[in-house]
C-alpha positions as CSV (number, residue, x, y, z in Angstrom):
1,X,76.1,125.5,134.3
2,X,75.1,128.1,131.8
3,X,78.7,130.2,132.5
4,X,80.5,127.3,131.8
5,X,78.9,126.6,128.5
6,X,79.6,130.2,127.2
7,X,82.6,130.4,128.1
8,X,86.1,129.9,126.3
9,X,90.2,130.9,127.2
10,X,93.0,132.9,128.4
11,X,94.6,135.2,131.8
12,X,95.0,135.0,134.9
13,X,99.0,136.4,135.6
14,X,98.7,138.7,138.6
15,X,97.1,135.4,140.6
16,X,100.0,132.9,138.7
17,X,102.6,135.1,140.5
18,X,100.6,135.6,144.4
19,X,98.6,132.1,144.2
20,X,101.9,130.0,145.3
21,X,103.0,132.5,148.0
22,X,100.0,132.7,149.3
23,X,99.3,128.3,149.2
24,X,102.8,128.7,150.7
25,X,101.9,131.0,153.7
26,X,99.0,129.4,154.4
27,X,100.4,125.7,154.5
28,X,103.9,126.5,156.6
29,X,102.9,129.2,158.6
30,X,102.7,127.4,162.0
31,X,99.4,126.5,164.4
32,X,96.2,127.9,164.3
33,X,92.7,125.8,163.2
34,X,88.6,127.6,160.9
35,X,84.8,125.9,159.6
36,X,82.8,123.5,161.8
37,X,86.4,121.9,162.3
38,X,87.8,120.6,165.3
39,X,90.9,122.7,165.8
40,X,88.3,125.6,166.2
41,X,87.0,124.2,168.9
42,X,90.7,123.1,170.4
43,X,91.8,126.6,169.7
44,X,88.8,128.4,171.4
45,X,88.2,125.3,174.2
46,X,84.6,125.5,173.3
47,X,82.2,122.9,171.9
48,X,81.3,122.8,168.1
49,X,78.3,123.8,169.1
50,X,79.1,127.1,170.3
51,X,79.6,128.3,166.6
52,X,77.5,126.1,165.0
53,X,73.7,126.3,164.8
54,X,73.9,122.1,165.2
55,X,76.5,120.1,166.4
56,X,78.5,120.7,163.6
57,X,78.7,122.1,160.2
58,X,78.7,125.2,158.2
59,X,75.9,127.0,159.4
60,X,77.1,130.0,162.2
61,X,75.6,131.0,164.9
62,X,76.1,134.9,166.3
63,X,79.8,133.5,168.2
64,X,80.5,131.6,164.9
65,X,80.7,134.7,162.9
66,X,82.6,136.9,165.6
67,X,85.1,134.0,165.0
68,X,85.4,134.1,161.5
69,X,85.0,138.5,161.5
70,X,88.4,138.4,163.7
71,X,89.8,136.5,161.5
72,X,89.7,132.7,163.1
73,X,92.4,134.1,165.8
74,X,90.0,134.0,168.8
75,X,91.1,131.8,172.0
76,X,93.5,131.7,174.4
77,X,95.0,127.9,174.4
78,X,98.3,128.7,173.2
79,X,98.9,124.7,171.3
80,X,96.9,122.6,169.6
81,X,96.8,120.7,166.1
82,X,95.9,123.2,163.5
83,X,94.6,120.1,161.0
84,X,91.4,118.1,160.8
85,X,90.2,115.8,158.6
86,X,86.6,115.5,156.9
87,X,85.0,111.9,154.8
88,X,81.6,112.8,153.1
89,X,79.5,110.0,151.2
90,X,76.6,108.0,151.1
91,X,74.2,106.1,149.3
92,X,72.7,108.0,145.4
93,X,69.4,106.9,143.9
94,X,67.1,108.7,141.8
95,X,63.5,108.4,140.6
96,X,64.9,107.0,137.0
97,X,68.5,105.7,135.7
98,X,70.7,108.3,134.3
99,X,71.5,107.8,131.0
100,X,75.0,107.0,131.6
101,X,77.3,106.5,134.3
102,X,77.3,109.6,136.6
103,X,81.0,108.9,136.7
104,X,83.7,105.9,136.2
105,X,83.1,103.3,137.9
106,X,79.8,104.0,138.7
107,X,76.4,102.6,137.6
108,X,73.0,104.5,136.1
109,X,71.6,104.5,139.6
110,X,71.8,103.1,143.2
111,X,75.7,104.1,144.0
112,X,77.2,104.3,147.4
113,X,80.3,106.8,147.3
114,X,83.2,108.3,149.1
115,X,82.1,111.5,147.9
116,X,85.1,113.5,149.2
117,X,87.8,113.6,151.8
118,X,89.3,117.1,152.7
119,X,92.5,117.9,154.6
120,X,92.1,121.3,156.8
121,X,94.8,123.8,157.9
122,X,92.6,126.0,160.4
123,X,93.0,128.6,162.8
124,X,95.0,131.4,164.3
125,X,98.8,131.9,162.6
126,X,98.7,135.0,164.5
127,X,97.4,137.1,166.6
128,X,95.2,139.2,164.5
129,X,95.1,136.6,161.7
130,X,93.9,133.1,160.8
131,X,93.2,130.8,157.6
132,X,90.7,127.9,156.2
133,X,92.9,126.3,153.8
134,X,91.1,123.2,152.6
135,X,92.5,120.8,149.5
136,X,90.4,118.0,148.5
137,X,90.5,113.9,147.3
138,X,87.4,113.5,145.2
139,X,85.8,109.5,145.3
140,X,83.9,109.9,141.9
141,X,86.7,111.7,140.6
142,X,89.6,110.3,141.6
143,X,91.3,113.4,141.9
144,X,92.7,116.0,144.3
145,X,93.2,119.3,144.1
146,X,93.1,122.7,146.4
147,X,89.4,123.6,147.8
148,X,88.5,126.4,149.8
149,X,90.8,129.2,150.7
150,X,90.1,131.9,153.3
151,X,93.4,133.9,154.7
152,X,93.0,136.4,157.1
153,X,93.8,139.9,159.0
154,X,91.5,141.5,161.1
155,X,91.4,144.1,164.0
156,X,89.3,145.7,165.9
157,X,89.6,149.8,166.0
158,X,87.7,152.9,167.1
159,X,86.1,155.1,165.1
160,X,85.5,158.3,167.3
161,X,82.5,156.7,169.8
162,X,82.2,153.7,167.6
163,X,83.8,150.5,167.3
164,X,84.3,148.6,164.7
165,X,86.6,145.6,163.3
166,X,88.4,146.1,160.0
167,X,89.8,143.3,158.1
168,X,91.1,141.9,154.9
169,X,90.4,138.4,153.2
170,X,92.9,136.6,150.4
171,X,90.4,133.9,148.9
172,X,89.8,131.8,146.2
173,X,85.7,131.8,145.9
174,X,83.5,134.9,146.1
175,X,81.0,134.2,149.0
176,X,83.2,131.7,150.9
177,X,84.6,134.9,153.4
178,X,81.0,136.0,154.3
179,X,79.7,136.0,157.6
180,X,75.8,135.0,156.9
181,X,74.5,131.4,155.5
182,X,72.5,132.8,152.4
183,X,75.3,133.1,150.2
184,X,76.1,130.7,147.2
185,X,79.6,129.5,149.1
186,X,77.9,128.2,152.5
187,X,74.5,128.4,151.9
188,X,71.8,124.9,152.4
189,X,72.1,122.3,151.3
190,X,75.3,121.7,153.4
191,X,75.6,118.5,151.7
192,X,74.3,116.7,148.3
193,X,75.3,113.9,146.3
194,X,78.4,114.0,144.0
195,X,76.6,111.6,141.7
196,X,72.8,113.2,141.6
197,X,71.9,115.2,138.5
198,X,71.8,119.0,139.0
199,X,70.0,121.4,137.3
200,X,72.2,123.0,134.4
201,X,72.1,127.2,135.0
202,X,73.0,129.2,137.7
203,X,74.5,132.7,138.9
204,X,77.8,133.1,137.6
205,X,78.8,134.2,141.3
206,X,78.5,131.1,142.5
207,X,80.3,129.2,140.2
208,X,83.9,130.8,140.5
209,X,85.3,128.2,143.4
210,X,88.8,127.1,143.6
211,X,89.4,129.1,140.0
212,X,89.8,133.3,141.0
213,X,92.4,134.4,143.4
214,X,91.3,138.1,144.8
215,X,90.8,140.0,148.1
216,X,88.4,142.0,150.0
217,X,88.5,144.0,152.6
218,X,86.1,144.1,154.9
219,X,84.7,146.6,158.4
220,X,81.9,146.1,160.9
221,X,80.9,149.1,162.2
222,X,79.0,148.7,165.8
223,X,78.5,144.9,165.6
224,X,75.6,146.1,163.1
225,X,76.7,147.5,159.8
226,X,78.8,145.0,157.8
227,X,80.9,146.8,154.8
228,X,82.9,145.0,152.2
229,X,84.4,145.6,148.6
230,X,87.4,144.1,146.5
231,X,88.0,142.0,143.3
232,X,88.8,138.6,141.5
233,X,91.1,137.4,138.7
234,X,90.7,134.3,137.2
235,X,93.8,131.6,137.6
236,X,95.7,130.9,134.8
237,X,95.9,127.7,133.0
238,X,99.5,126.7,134.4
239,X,98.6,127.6,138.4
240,X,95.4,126.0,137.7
241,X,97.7,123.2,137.2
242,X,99.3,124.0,139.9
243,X,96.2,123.5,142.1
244,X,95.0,120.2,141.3
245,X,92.7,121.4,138.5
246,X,93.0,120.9,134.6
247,X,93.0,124.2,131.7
248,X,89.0,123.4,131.2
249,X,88.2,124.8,134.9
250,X,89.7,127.7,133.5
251,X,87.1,131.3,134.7
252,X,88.4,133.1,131.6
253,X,87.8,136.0,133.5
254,X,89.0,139.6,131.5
255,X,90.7,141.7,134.0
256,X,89.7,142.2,137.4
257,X,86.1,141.1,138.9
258,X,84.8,143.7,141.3
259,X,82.8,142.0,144.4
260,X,80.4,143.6,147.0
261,X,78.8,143.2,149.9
262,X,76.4,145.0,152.5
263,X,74.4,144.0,155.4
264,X,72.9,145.0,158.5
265,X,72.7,142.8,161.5
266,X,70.6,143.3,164.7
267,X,69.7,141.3,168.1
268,X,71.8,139.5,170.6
269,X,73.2,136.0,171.2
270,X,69.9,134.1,171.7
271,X,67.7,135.9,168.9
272,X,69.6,137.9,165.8
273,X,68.6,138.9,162.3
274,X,70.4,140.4,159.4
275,X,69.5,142.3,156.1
276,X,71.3,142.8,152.8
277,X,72.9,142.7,149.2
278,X,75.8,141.9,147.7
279,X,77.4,141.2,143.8
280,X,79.5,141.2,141.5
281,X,80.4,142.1,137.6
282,X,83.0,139.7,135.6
283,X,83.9,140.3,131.9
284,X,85.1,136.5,130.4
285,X,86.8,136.1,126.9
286,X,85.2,132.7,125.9
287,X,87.4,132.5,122.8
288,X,91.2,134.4,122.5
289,X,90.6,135.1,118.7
290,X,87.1,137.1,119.2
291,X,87.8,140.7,120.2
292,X,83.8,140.8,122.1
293,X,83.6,139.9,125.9
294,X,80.9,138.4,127.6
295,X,79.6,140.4,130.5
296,X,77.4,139.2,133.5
297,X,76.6,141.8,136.4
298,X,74.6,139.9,139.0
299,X,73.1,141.8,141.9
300,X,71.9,139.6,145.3
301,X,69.1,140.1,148.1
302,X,69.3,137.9,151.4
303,X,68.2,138.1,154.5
304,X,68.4,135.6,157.8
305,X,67.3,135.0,161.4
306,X,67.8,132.7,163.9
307,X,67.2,131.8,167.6
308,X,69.2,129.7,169.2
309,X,69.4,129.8,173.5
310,X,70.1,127.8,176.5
311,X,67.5,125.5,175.5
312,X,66.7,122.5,173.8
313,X,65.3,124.4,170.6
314,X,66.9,126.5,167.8
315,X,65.4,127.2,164.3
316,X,67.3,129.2,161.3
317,X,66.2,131.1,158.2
318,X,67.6,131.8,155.0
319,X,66.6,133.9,151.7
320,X,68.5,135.2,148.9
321,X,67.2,136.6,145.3
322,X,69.9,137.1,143.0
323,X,68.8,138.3,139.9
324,X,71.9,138.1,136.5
325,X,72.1,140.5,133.6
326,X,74.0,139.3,130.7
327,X,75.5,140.7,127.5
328,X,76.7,138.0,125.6
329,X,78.3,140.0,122.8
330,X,81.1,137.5,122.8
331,X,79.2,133.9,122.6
332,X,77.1,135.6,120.1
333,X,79.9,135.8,118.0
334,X,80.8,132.3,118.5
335,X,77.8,131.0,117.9
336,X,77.7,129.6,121.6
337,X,74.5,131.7,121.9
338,X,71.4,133.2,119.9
339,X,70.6,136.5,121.9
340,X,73.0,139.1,123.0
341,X,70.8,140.3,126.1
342,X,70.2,137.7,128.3
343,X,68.6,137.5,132.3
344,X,68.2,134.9,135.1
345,X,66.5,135.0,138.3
346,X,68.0,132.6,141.2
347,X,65.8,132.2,144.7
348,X,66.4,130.5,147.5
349,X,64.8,129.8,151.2
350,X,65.5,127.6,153.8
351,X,63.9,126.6,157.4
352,X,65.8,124.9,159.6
353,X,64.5,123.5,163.5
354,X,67.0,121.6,165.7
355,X,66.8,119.9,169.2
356,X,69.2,120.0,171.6
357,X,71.3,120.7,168.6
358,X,71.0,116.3,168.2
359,X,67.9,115.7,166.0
360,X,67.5,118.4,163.0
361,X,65.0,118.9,160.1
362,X,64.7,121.5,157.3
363,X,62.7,122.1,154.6
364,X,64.3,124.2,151.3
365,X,63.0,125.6,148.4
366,X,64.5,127.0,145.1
367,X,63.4,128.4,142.0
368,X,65.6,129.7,139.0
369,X,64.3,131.2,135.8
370,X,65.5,133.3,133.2
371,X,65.5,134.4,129.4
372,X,65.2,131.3,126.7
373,X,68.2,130.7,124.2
374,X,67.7,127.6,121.8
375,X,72.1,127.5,121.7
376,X,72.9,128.1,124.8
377,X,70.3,125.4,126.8
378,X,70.2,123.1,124.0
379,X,68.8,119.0,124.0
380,X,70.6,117.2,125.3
381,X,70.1,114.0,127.2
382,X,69.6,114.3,130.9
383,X,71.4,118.1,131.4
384,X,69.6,119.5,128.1
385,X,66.7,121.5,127.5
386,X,64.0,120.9,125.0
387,X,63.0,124.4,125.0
388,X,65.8,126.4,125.5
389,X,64.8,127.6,129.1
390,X,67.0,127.4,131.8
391,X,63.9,127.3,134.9
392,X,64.5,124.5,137.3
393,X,62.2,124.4,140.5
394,X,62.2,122.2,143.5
395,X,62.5,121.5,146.8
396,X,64.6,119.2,149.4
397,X,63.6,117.9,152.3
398,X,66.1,116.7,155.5
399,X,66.2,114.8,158.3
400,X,69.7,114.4,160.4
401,X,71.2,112.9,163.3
402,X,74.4,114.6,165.1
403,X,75.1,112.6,168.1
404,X,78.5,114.8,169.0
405,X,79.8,118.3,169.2
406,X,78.5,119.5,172.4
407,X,80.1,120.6,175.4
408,X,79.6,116.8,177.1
409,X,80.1,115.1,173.8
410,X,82.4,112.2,173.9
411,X,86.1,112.6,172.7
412,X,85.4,116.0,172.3
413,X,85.9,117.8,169.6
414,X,87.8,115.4,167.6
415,X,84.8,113.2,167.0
416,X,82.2,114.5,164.6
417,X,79.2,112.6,163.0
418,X,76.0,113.8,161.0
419,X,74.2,110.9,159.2
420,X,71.5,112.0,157.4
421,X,68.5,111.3,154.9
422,X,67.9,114.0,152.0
423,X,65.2,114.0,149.3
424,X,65.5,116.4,146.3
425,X,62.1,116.9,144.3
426,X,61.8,118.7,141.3
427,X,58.8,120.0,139.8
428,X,60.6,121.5,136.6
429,X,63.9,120.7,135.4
430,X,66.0,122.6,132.9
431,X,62.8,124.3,131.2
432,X,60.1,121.5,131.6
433,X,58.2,118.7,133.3
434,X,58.0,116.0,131.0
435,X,60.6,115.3,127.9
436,X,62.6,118.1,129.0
437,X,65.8,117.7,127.7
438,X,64.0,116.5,123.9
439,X,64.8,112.8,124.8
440,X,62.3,112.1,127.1
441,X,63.3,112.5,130.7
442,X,60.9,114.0,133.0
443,X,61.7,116.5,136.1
444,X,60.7,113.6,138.5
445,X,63.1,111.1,136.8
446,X,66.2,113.4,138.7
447,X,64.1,113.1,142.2
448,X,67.2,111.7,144.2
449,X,66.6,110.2,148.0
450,X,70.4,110.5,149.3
451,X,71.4,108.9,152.5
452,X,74.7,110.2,154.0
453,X,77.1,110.0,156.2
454,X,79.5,113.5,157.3
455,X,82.6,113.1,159.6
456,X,85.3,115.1,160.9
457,X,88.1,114.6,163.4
């Protein structure tokens, strides 16, 4: 990712004192279950299904997001396991070999992999509070460290005639508290391989997981008007440690990161659609001896709808623009980049149909472009550019099967399956079509048909 190429070292206290209290709080703090996991469903007695546009899975329907706005602490069965455990893997192969080994013990192409197994702590630890603590075994990897973090308080109030519910989130990846499915945390695809390539830039906002601590809080006014607003400091390099994760995951963020988000919401349980924006601005010290930060402000668009009812039908659809100004007065300086002002352009849109919340296909599209720099996207072979442009544009197409999850669902809710079949396309790929990355790989070449299989229990 382009961020992670310009960037370089150093803080991170005010999260090194908080981040183990708060691992701490979430971990001990007694039953209570969170995502499409089965000790929501315990917790609320309802099927998967009832917050989840399919069976199962990240995607919220209207009740999903009530859940997560009051703060996963809806239900009234008073015990139940607050843990679930998820397996993700499948089979890998792409259009042409990699040019090396994806990861150890791995080959240039045709790999089936345990791409990850996660350990959840989900649910109510209180009456007006909840958590999603998730910490994660990587296959490819071989590694485990913390995952997603959401921690909790919410409750609802009056304001004059108006209700509302007011709330704070403690989390460790902007996006992953939102309510909606067109955010970088949660947004389509749900799933991809560990061992497909990927194309190299991207919105800084979406690549802070697992390495910021911060806190928002948050107020829906009138089940319409969604408010939010806090801030992000990077982790540093001993509680990154700490987590599972090594000094070179290291944000390098420069004080606080500010964080955003707005959106209006309208319609009822069967038919609903929302509008908004959201962002954030992070100042990163790439290298501890250069006085000159690095400063990306990136701004977000999205929008959604859905309709999901009684029957056997339900369709979803996403959008989000986020467009990234740069300043890279610090990389400059380096010499990790040619141009101090620098722009990208991310968009994203995504259809999803389902029946009887069983058989489900979507169709996605994506398209990132942004200002050339012959330093910063450089040749290299597979994740290079020839050019020095960063546009990648492509498309992936899904088919699934989700036998479980529903109200009549066998072994409910402890069994969960999806097993699906995913192809990627790309008609550019790090600036180009053919020879892209100046050692003659084409876009095509990365085309990846992934066939997977997704369980929880």
């Amino acid at each position: 990712m382009r961020f992670q190429q310009s960037m370089g070292r150093r803080l991170g206290m005010l999260c090194g004192r908080i981040a183990p209290f708060l691992a701490a709080t979430a971990l001990l703090a007694v039953p209570g279950p969170a995502r499409a996991l089965p000790s929501f469903a315990e917790q609320t007695g309802m099927p998967c299904s009832q917050c989840h546009t399919v069976g199962y899975g990240p995607a919220l329907t209207p009740y999903g997001r009530e859940f997560k706005l009051n703060a996963y602490a809806l239900g009234d069965v008073e015990h139940f396991i607050p843990l679930a455990l998820m397996v993700q893997g499948g089979y890998t192969h792409t259009s042409a070999d990699q040019p090396s080994m994806p990861a150890p013990h791995t080959s240039t192409n045709d790999n089936f992999s345990i791409d990850q197994t996660s350990l959840f702590f989900a649910g109510r630890i209180g009456q007006h509070a909840g958590a999603f603590v998730q910490a994660t075994y990587s296959g490819p990897d071989r590694h485990a460290n913390w995952d997603n973090l959401d921690i909790r308080y919410a409750r609802a109030i009056a304001l004059g005639n108006t209700g509302a519910v007011v709330g704070v989130s403690v989390n460790n990846n902007p996006t992953v508290q939102d309510l909606w499915n067109s955010t970088p945390a949660w947004g389509a695809p749900y799933i991809t391989s560990a061992l497909a390539p990927s194309p190299t830039a991207g919105p800084v906002i979406g690549g802070f997981a697992q390495t910021v601590l911060g806190a928002t809080a948050y107020a829906m006014i009138d089940g319409h008007y969604y408010l939010e607003a806090g801030g992000y400091r990077g982790l540093s390099d001993r509680w990154l440690s700490n987590t599972g994760l090594t000094p070179d995951a290291s944000a390098h963020l420069d004080g606080i990161a500010p964080y955003w988000r707005a959106a209006y919401q309208a319609g009822d349980r069967e038919r609903q659609w929302s509008i908004g924006t959201f962002g954030m601005q992070v100042d990163v010290a790439p290298d501890p001896t250069v006085a000159a930060r690095d400063r990306y402000t990136d701004i977000g668009f999205d929008a959604t709808f859905q309709e999901s009812n009684e029957g056997p039908h339900a369709v979803a659809v996403n959008f989000a623009a986020i467009r990234e100004h740069a300043t890279l007065d610090a990389s400059v300086a380096t010499g990790a980049a040619t141009s101090t002002s620098s722009h990208l352009t991310a968009l994203h849109a995504d259809v999803t149909y389902s029946f009887r919340r069983t058989w489900v296909g979507s169709v996605e599209g994506f398209d990132t472009s942004g200002s050339s720099d012959s330093v910063l996207y450089a040749p290299n072979p597979l994740d290079g550019s020839n050019n020095g442009s960063p546009d990648s544009r492509g498309y992936v197409l899904q088919l699934e099967w989700i036998p479980f999850g529903k109200l009549d669902s066998f072994a409910r809710p402890w069994l969960n399956v999806r097993l699906g079949l995913q192809y990627t396309g790309y008609t550019k790929f790090n600036g180009g079509d053919t020879n892209y990355d100046g050692f003659g790989r084409s876009a095509h070449d990365n085309n990846t048909l992934f066939a997977y299989f997704w369980v929880i229990g």
